[in-house]
N, C-alpha and C positions, 0 to 999 in steps of 0.2 A: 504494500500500500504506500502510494505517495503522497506527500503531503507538502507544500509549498509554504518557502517560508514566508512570514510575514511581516514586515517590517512597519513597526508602529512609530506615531509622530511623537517624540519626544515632548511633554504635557508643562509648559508655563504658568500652569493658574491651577488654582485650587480644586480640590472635587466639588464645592461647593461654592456659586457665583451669588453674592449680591448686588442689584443695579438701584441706585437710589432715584426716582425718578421725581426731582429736585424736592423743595421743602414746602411746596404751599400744603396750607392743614387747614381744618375748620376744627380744631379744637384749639386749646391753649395751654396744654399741657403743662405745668409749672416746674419739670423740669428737664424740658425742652427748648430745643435753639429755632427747629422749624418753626411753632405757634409762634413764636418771638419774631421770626424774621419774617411771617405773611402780617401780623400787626405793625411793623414798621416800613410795611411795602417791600420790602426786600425779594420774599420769594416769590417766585415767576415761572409764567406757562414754559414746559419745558419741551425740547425739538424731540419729534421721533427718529431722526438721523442718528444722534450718536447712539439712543437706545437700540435699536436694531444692530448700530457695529458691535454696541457689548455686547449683544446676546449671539449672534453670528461667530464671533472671536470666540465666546465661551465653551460654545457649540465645536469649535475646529479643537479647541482643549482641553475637550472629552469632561466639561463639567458635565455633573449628573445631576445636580440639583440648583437652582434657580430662584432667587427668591425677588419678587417685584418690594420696596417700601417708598418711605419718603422720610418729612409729611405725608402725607395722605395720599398712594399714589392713584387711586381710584379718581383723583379730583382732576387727573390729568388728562388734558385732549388725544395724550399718545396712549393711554393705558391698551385700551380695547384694541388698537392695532398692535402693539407689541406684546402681549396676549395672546393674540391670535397668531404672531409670527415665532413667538415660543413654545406654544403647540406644535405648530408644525416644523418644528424643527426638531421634536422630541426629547425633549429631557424625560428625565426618568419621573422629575417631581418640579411641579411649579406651584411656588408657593407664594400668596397674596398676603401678605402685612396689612395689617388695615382697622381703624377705629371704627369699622364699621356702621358710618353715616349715612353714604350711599347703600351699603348692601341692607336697611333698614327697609329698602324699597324691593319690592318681591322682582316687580320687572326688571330690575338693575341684574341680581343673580341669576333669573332666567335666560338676559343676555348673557353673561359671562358660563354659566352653566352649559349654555348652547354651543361654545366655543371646542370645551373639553372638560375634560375632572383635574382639578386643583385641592389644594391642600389651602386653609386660611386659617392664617394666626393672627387671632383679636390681641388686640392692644384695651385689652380689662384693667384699665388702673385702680381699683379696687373691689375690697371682697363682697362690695355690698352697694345700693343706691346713692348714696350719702358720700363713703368715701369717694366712687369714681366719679360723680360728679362735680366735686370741691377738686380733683386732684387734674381735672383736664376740663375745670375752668368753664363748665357748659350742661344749665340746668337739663335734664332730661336726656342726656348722655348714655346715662346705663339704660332705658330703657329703649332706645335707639340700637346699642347693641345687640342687648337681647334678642330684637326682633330681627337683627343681621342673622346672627344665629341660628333662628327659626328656619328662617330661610334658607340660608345653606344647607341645614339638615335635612332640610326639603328634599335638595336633590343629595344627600347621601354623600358629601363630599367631608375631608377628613377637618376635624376642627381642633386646632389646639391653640393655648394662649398666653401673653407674655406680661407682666407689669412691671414697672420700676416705680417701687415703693418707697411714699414720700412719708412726710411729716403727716400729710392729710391723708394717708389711707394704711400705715403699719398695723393699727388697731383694728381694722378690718379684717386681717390675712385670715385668721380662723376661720372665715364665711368663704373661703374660699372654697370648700369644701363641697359646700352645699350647690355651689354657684356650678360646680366642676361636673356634679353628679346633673342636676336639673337639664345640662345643656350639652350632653355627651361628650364632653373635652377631652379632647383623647391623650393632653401633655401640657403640663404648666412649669413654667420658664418665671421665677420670682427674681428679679434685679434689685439691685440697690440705686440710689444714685449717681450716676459718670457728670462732676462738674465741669467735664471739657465739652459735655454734647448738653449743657444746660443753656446755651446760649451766653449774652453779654451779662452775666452777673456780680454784682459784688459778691465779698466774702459775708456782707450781714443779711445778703437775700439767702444764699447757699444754707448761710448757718441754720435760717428759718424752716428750710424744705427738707434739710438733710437730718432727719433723727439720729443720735447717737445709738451707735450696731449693741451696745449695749442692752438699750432702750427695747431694740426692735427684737430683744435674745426671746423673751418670755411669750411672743405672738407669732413666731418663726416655729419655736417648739412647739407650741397648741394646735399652731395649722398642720404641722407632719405627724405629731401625733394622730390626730385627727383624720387622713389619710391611713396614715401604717393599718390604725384601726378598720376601714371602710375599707382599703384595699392595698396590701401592701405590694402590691405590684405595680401600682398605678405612677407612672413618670411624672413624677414632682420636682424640682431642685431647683436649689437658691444660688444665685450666682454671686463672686466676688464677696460675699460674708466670709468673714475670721474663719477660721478652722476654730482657732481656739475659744470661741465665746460658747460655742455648741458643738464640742470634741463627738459629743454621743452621737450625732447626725452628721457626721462627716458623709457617708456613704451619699449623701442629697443633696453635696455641696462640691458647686464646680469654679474652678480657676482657670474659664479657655473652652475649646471646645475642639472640634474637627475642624481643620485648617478651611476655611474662607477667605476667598478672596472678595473685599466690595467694594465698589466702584461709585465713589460717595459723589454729588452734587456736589460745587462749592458756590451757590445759589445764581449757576448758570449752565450751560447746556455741556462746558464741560466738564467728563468724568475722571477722579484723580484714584488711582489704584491704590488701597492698602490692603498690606494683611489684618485680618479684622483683629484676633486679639494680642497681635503683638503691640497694634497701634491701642487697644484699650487697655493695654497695661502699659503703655510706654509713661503718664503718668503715674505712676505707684511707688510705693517707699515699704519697709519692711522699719517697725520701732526697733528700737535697740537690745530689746530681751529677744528678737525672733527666733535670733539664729540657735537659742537652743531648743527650737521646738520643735516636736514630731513632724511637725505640718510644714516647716519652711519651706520645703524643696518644694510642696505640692503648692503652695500657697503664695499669690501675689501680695499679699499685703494691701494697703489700705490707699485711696487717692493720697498725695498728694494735699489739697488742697482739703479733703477731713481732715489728713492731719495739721493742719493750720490752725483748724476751725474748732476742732474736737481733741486732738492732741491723741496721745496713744497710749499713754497710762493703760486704758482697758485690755489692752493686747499682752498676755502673761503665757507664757510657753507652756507647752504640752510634753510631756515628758511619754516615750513610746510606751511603757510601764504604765503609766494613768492614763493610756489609752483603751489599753489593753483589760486595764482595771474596772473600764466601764460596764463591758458585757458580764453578767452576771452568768451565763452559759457556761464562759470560760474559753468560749472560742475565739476569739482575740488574742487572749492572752495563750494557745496554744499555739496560732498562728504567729506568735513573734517568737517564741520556745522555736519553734521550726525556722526559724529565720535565721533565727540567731545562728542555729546548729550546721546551716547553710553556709552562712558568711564566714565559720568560719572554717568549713572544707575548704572554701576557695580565697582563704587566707583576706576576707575583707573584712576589715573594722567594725567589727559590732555598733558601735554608737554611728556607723555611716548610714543606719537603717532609721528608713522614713517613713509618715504613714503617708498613702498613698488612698484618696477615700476609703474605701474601706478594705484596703488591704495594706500589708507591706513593701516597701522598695527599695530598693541600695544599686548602686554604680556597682560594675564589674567589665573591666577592659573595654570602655569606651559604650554600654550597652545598659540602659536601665532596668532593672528586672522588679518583676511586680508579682508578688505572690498574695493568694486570695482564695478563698473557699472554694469548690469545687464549682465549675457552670458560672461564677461570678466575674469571669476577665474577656469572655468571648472563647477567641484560637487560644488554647494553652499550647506551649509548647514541650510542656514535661509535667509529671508530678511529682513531690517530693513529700512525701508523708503525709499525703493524704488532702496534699494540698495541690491545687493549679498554681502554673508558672506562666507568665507571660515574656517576652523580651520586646524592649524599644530603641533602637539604633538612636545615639545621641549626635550622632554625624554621619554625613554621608561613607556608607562602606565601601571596599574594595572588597572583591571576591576571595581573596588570599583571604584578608582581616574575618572575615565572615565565618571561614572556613577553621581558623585557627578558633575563633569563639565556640562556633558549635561542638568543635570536636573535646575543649577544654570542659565544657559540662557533660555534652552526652558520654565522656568515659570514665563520669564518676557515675558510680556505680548505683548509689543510692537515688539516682532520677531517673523516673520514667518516663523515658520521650517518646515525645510522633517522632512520624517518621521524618526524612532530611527535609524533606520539600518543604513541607510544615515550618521549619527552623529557617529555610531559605527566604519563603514565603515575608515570614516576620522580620527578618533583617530587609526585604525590597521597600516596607512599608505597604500601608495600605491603597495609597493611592495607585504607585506602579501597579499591584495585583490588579485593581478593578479595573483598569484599562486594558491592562492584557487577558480577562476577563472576556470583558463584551467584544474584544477583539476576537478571542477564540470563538465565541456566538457568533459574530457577524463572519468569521471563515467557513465555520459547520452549514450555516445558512445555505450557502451557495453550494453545496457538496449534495449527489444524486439523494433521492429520495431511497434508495434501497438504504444508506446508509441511516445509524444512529449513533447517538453520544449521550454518553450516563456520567455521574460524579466519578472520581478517581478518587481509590482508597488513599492516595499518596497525593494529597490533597497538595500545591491549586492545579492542576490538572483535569483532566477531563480524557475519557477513553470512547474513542472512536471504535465504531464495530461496522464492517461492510457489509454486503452484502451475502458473501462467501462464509462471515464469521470470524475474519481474522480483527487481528485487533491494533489498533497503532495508540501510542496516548500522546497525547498532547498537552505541554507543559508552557509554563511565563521562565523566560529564560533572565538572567539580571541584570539590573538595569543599566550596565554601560554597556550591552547589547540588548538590547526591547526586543526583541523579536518572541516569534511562535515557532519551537523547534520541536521535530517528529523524534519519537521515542518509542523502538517497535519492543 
């Protein structure tokens, strides 16, 4: 059986594309820069030219996922055709941002509905009538949303939603719950507030909207408890909060995300490229106790400009030991027993061990390793008493260096590893895999119908079976050569 090889386009941009399509809003969010800059005339109808080159260019670099915002990008003349032009260009997921103003109008969704199936994340600034209305500045707001909601449900499309929680809606979060279950939400995204995207503020208006993380520790807890309870599977997490102010809920707290790229408005038609959360941590500071805490390595610390405002007293280090201390199971504290016992077959400094949400992590020859409960890291690539392992390449690899890592773990004895591919697999990252992926789809595509292809035990791979029965596999080769190479 032959198999031709495949040469893939070397990928510039992230798996995940954001387009901002500029800042006009009809809310007023208070702590936002868009509502600010369509009250001062600033933001403006935006071209559908450079929208269509972003999504074209994102298109040639194999993003997968798509997300339209603003302000408010439903309010724009270009929406509905760059919409339409992201449908058919097929992303995997096009996702609508949106304070849901316009989609309160049934015909508005049944146009957009008629397009294609979308994904839409409400902008819910609070858990309740009262706060989302005080907190984006516009009486009758929540129940505007609501009826966006209604609507999309309608037609069966996926709904999940985001808030950055102020002064005027922390006390809320516990209603989140209710809010979450009533309107089928399928993921809640809880923020703090970023004073670089709050617009032209002083430090005494910030001071006003920004509640001390403190403050907000005792209605953070009530709302996840509150979830754990109703469903503990259900996708909740709080972004950018302390590790250390709610050590017990680390597992629901993130610093970052899957690499995005977005393509922000600077309140005209053109789009300036960043990485999204290198550029939203590029403001942040760590206080002066951090560095002995469990959490530093996993943990950006605090803006900048809270701690101006708020100072950092409250940030007290987490010791891996009274982390561990917390689960009353004992499984925590068994998981760092194991860790320990890990770090040091491979001769690493115990105290280099971090918590990692809710697992463990330590450096070892250039490569992050994260061990965690069994089913709890996704791909593992070994077990070690009982536990999953994961690895994260901290710098781009060379095949030599890859090859010396794997072999330095999988010939201790005590890990149970997949097989090599698996190990390969997690040093390419995950974006190389997913392109070489649908790459492998789109070559099977064009091959006779007597042919089929099934998962490959020796995972990322995929096994080709002809017609006759024979079998060839097909593997992602690494990445200083992308190709799709035959392996009979």
């Amino acid at each position: 059986m032959h198999l031709p090889v495949l040469n893939a386009e070397p990928a510039a941009a992230a798996e995940l594309v954001e387009i901002q399509l500029g800042h006009m809003c009809n809310n007023r969010c208070v702590f936002c820069s868009s509502g600010q800059a369509t009250q001062m005339g600033q933001a403006l109808p935006m071209e559908l030219a450079p929208i269509l080159a972003a999504l074209e260019r994102a298109k040639r670099q194999r993003a997968r996922k798509v997300t339209f915002l603003g302000g408010e990008p439903t309010l724009q003349r270009a929406f509905i055709p760059a919409l339409r032009r992201a449908a058919d260009l097929g992303f995997e997921e096009i996702e609508i941002f949106t304070n849901g103003v316009k989609a309160a109008r049934a015909s508005f969704v049944d146009e957009v509905a008629a397009i294609g199936r979308f994904s839409w994340r409400f902008s819910i600034q609070g858990g309740n009538e009262r706060a989302h209305d005080e907190a984006v500045v516009k009486p009758g707001a929540f129940q505007r949303i609501c009826k966006a909601m209604e609507n999309v449900r309608r037609h069966r499309h996926r709904i999940t939603a985001n808030a950055c929680i102020n002064e005027r809606s922390y006390r809320s979060l516990p209603d989140y719950v209710d809010l979450v279950r009533r309107h089928g939400i399928e993921q809640l995204h809880i923020d703090v507030v970023r004073p670089s995207s709050a617009g032209q503020r002083t430090d005494a208006y910030l001071g006003e909207i920004m509640p001390r993380h403190v403050d907000m520790a005792p209605y953070i807890e009530q709302m996840l408890a509150a979830f754990e309870a109703w469903d503990p599977t259900f996708d909740v997490n709080v972004g950018n909060y302390p590790y250390c102010l709610l050590p017990q809920w680390a597992h629901r707290i993130h610093h970052g995300g899957l690499e995005t790229l977005t393509l922000a408005s600077d309140l005209d038609n053109d789009l300036s490229e960043k990485n999204k959360y290198a550029a939203q941590h590029s403001d942040k500071l760590h206080g002066p106790r951090c560095r002995a805490c469990a959490f530093e390595s996993a943990c950006s610390g605090v803006f900048d400009a809270y701690a101006r405002i708020h100072g950092t007293d409250e940030l007290r280090p987490v010791t891996a030991a009274a982390w561990a201390a917390l689960d009353e199971s004992g499984r925590r504290s068994a998981l760092l027993e194991r860790a320990r016992a890990v770090t040091k077959r491979l001769e690493v400094a115990s105290e280099a061990l971090r918590v990692i949400e809710d697992g463990v992590g330590f450096e070892y020859r250039g490569v992050r390793v994260r061990m965690g409960s069994r089913g709890s890291l996704g791909i593992a690539v070994a077990r070690v008493d009982g536990f999953d392992v994961s690895i994260h390449p901290m710098r781009p690899m060379q095949r030599d260096d890859a090859t010396m890592w794997v072999d330095a773990v999988r010939n201790d004895d005590s890990w149970t590893a997949a097989p090599r591919s698996v190990w390969v697999a997690a040093m390419m990252g995950e974006g190389h895999v997913a392109r070489g992926r649908r790459a492998i789809a789109a070559l099977l595509k064009a091959r006779s119908k007597g042919e089929r292809h099934e998962p490959d035990a020796q995972w990322p791979g995929v096994r080709l079976v002809d017609a006759a029965g024979r079998v060839a596999r097909v593997s992602i080769a690494w990445p200083d050569a992308p190709t799709l190479l035959e392996h009979s």
